[in-house]
Steps between C-alpha positions, in 0.01 A plus 500: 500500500514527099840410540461214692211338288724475194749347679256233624407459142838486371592234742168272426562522118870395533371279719305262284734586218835305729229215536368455092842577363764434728581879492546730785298705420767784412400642161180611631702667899762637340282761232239522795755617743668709223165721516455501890864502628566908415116585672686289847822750474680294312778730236462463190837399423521161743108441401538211273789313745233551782184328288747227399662412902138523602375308223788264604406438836111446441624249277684344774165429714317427196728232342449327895141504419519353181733255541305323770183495277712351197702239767189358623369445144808304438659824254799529643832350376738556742819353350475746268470778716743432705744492222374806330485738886871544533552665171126652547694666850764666327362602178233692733718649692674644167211575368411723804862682496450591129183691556646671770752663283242539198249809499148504561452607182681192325357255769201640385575393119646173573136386696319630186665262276533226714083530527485544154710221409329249748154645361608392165608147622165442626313611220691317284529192717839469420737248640794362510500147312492160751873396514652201692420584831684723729850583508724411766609687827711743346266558223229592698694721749589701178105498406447579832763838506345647171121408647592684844679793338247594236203473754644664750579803266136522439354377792340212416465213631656295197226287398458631135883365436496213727165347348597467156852373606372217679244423263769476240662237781198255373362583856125499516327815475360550867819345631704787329231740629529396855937438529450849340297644818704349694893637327282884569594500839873484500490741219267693694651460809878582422397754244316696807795468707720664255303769440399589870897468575595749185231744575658569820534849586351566156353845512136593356382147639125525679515489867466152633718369216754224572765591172287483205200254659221772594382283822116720498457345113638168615271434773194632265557290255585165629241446725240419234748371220629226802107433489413493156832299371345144631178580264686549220697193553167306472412670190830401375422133550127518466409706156653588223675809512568573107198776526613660820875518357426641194305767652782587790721499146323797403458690778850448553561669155318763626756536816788509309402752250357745770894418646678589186318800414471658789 
């Protein structure tokens, strides 16, 4: 029952988080399923690839959520997206083979900085300065492969990279938020694939496992963060969420040092 409750948790705070930033919700599943993963049966040595495919595949139903809430607000350029998935696709899918041949304990590391790093962005409010516009096809696929493969590495949902990227496009703020939700689910979605195919036959996975995507977690977690993604979405284009994203800044500094010194 205990563990089931902080799943439900888990999945309502990524929840609103996908909605108000355009993030999957990843930085705060991955750490949380870091902790409960080993409790499930879960090795220590394929823990981290299992929190990141499960992270993954939440992200999956929670960039569906999102999306919708951001495309009926009008937040949703899909030109862009469509010219950013297929290098989104593939960088994913790298993403996911790397961390199958990388060990828990580095995973581990690499998640750490990445939160650390993003914590810092927000804190700082740092961005990329407005260029031109965006690039062409080929420029954006490349965007696209280095967006996919990072994210996918860390199990996110790519909304901390893609954000300030498009902002630095000259596209409006909640625009950049929303195409952002919305380029989550092919990273989510072929990220999740890779790592349930490479997990295959992995041993020290928990029972009920499909490769490294823990199905029990999955299930727990998505059905309130597929609830509570549409509410942040309204926050997103209703308030303004300087206060809230400093404060997730910090506690994400908080995440990442617990990561790197533990």
């Amino acid at each position: 029952m205990e563990t089931l409750v902080v799943f439900l948790v888990t999945g309502a705070a990524a929840g609103v988080l996908a909605g108000l930033f355009g993030v999957g919700g990843g930085l705060i599943i991955v750490p949380a399923l870091a902790i409960i993963l080993p409790k499930l049966g879960t090795a220590p040595e394929v823990v981290m690839q299992s929190a990141i495919g499960t992270s993954l595949a939440v992200i999956g139903l929670t960039g569906i959520s999102s999306t919708r809430s951001h495309h009926a607000r009008g937040g949703v350029i899909w030109p862009i997206f469509w010219q950013l998935a297929p290098g989104i696709v593939i960088g994913s899918l790298i993403g996911a083979t790397v961390a199958h041949h990388v060990g828990s304990d580095t995973l581990k590391k690499c998640v750490g900085v990445g939160a650390m790093l993003i914590s810092i962005q927000m804190l700082a409010d740092a961005a990329p300065k407005a260029g031109r516009g965006a690039p062409g096809a080929l420029g954006l696929g490349i965007v696209g492969t280095l967006i996919g493969g990072l994210s996918a590495l860390i199990g996110i949902g790519g909304g901390s990279l893609t954000v300030p990227y498009l902002t630095a496009c000259n596209i409006d703020m909640r625009r950049a938020v929303g195409t952002s939700a919305a380029c989550g689910m092919p990273i989510a979605w072929a990220g999740a694939a890779g790592f349930a195919c490479n997990g295959l036959g992995v041993p020290g996975l928990a029972p009920w496992s499909l490769g490294y995507v823990d199905i029990a977690a999955f299930a727990g977690i998505a059905v309130t963060s597929v609830l509570t993604a549409p509410l942040g979405a309204r926050l997103a284009h209703g308030l303004p969420p300087k206060l809230l994203k400093r404060a997730f800044a910090i506690f994400l500094a908080g995440i990442s040092l617990r990561m790197l010194l533990s």
